[in-house]
C-alpha positions in Angstrom: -80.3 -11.4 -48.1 -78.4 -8.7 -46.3 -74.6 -9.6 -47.3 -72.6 -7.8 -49.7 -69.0 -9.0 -50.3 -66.0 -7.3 -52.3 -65.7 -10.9 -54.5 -62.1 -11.4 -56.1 -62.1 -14.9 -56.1 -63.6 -18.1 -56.1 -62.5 -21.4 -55.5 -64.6 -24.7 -56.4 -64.4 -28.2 -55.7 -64.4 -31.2 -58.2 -66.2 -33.9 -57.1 -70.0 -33.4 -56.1 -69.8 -30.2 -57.3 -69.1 -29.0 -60.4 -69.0 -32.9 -61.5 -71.2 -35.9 -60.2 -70.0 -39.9 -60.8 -72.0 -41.7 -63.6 -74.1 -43.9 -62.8 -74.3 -45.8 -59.1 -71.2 -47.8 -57.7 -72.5 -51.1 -59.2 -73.1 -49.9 -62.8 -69.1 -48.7 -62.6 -68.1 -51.3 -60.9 -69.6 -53.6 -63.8 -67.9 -51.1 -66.9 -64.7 -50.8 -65.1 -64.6 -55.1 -65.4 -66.1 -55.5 -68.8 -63.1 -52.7 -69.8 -60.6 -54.1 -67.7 -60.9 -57.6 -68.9 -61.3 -56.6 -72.4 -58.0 -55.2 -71.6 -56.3 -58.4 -70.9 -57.9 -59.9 -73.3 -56.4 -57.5 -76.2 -53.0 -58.3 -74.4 -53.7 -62.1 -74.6 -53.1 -62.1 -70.6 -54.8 -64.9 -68.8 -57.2 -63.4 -66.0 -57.5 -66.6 -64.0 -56.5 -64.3 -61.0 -60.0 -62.2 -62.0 -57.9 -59.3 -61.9 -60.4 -57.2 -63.5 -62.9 -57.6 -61.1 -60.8 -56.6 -58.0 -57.4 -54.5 -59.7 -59.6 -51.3 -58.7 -60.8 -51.7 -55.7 -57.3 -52.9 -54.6 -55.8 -49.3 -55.4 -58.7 -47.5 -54.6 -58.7 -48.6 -51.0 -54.9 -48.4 -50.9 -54.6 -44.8 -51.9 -57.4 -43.6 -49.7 -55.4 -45.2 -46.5 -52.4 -43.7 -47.8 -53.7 -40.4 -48.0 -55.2 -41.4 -44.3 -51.8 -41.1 -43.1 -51.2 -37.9 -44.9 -49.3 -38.9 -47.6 -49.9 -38.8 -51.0 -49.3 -42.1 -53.0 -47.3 -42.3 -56.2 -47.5 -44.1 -58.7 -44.9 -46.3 -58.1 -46.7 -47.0 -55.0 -49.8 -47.6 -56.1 -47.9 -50.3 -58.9 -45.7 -51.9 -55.6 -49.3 -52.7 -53.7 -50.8 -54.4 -56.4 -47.5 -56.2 -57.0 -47.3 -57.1 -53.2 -51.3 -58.2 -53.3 -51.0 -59.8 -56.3 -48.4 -61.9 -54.3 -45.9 -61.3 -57.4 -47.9 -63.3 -59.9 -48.9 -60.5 -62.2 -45.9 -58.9 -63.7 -45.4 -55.0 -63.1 -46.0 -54.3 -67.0 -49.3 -55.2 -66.8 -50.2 -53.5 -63.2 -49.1 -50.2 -65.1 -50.8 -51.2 -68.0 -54.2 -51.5 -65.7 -53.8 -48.6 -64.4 -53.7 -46.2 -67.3 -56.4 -48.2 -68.3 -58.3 -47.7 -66.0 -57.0 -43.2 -65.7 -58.5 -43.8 -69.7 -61.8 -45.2 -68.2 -62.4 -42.4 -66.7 -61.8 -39.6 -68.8 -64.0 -42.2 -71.1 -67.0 -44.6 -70.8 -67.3 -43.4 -66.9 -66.4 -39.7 -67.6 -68.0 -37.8 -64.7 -71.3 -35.6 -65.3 -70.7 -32.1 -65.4 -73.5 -30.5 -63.2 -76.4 -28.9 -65.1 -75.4 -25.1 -65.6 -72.1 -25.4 -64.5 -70.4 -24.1 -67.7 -72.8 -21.6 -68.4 -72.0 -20.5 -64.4 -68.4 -20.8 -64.9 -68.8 -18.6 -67.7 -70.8 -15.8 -65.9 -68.7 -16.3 -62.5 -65.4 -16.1 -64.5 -66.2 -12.6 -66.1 -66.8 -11.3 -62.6 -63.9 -12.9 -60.3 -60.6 -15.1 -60.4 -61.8 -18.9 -60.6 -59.4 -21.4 -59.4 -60.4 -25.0 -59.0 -59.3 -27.1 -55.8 -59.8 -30.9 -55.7 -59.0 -33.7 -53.5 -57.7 -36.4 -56.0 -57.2 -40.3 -54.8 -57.8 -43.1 -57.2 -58.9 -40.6 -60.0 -55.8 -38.2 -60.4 -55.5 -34.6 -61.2 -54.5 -35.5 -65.0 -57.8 -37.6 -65.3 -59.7 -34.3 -64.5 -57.6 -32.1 -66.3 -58.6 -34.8 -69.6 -62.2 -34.5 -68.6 -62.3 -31.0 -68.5 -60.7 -30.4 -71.6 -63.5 -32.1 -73.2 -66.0 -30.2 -71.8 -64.1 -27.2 -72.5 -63.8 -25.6 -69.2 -60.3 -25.1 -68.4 -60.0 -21.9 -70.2 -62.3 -20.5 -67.2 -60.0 -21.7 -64.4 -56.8 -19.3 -63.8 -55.0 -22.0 -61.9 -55.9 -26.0 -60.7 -54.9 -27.4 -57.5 -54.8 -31.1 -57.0 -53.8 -33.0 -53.9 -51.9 -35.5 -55.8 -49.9 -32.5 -57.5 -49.7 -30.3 -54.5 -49.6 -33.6 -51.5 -51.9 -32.5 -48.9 -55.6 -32.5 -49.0 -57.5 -29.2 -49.6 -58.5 -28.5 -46.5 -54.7 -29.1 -44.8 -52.3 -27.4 -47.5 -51.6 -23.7 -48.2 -53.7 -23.6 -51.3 -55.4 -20.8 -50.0 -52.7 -18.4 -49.1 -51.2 -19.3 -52.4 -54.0 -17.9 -54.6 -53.8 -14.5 -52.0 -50.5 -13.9 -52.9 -51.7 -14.3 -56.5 -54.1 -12.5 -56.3 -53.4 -9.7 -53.8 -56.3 -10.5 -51.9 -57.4 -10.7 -48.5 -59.5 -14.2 -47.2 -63.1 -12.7 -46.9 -62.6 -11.4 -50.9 -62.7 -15.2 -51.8 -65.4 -17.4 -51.5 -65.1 -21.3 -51.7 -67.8 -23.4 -53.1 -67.7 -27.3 -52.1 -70.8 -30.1 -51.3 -69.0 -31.0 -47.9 -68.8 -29.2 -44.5 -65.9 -32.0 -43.4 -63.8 -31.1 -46.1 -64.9 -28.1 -48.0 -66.0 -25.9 -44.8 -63.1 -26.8 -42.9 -61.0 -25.3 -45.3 -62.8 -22.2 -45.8 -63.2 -22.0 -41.7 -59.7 -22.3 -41.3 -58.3 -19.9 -44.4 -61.2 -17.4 -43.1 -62.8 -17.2 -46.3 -66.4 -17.5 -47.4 -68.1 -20.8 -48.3 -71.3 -22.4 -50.2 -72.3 -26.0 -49.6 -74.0 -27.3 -52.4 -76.1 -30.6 -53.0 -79.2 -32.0 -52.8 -80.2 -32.6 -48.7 -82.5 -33.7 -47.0 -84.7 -31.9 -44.9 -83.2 -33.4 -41.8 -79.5 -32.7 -43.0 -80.6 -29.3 -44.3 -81.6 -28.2 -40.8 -78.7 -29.5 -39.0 -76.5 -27.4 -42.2 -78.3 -24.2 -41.6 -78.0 -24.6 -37.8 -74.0 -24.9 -38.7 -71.2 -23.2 -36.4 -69.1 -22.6 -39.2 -69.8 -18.7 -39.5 -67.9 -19.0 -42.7 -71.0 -20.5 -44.5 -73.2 -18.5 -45.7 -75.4 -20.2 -48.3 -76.5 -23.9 -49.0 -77.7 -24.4 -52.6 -79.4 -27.6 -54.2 -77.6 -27.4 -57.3 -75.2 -25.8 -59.0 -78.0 -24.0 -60.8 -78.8 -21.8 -57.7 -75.0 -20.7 -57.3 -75.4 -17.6 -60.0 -78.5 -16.7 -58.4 -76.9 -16.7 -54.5 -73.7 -14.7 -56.1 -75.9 -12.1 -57.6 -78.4 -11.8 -54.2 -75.5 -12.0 -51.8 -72.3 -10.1 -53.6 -71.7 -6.9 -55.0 -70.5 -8.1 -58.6 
């Protein structure tokens, strides 16, 4: 395809990437009660306030605006909202225990998918080049995915993992970047970045000045306006994670 790179490094994303949610947002929605309330009921706590139904949703949307105003939430955040929405009714000792329960959910009955081929291409990629793993974490933390990869048995692949509820900024606005150069001794255009979103994932590799894939399944509209892109710092959009050992061995010099 006419590029050839001096690879060191590569970055991935989390979420739409290496892993996909199970199932669609009703079907978790519906586990996440059934668990939730099964819960309480273990605890002998009356859910008359239907708690299970709503507790996620009510953190989920409060960490995302948090993390709108550049902040990342703690967990002694996340436990004063629900406190405060639960207008003090629902004693702090069973907010906390909700919300492991539903961090064990997670890494459980709704464990994410890992994308087909994506150990077998984390396995070829890591004997080739430095793999580091960079995720934006809201609800679902960076220990939840740490749990969920140790099950699939991928962590020994990854030299480091950045989180943005570990590090505080999102991917695409900390220093994640020049941190892994300084590890590594590398320059920006010896790493390439592999994400599923131009917003988030090509922004960061635009403004760190290294090399990006976008990956996911597009349509042929979207996939026209991608290719068409004036991020110069993509240079391949894959359907699956499947096609990313194929574009590496086309497009680097391994």
């Amino acid at each position: 395809m006419g590029i050839t790179m001096d690879l060191k490094v590569v970055t991935i994303d989390f979420w739409g990437t290496l892993y996909h949610h199970r199932g669609t947002r009703e079907y978790r929605k519906t586990v996440r009660t059934e668990l939730l309330s099964k819960f309480l009921r273990s605890i002998n706590y009356d859910d008359s306030l239907n708690i299970s139904e709503t507790f996620y949703e009510v953190i989920n949307i409060f960490v995302e605006s948090r993390w709108d105003t550049g902040k990342a939430p703690s967990r002694e955040d996340i436990l004063d909202h629900s406190y405060e929405y639960y207008e003090k009714r629902v004693p702090r000792e069973i907010l906390n225990g909700l919300l492991d329960e539903v961090y064990r959910i997670y890494s459980g009955e709704l464990q994410p998918i890992l994308t087909e081929n994506g150990k077998e291409t984390l396995k070829w990629l890591s004997s080739r080049a430095s793999l580091y793993l960079i995720s934006d974490t809201f609800t679902i933390t960076g220990n939840v995915i740490e749990k969920i990869m140790e099950k699939d048995d991928l962590i020994k692949y990854f030299k480091e993992r950045f989180y943005s509820d570990v590090t505080g900024y999102k991917k695409a606005e900390g220093d994640v970047m020049k941190r892994i150069e300084m590890i590594e001794g590398v320059e920006p255009n010896q790493i390439v970045h592999i994400g599923d979103l131009q917003e988030t994932d090509g922004t960061l590799a635009r403004k760190e000045g290294t090399h990006c894939i976008i990956i996911g399944k597009k349509d042929a509209a979207e996939l026209d306006v991608q290719k068409n892109s004036s991020n110069t710092q993509i240079f391949a959009f894959c359907e699956n994670f499947s096609d990313v050992k194929e574009v590496f061995s086309d497009m680097i010099n391994l």
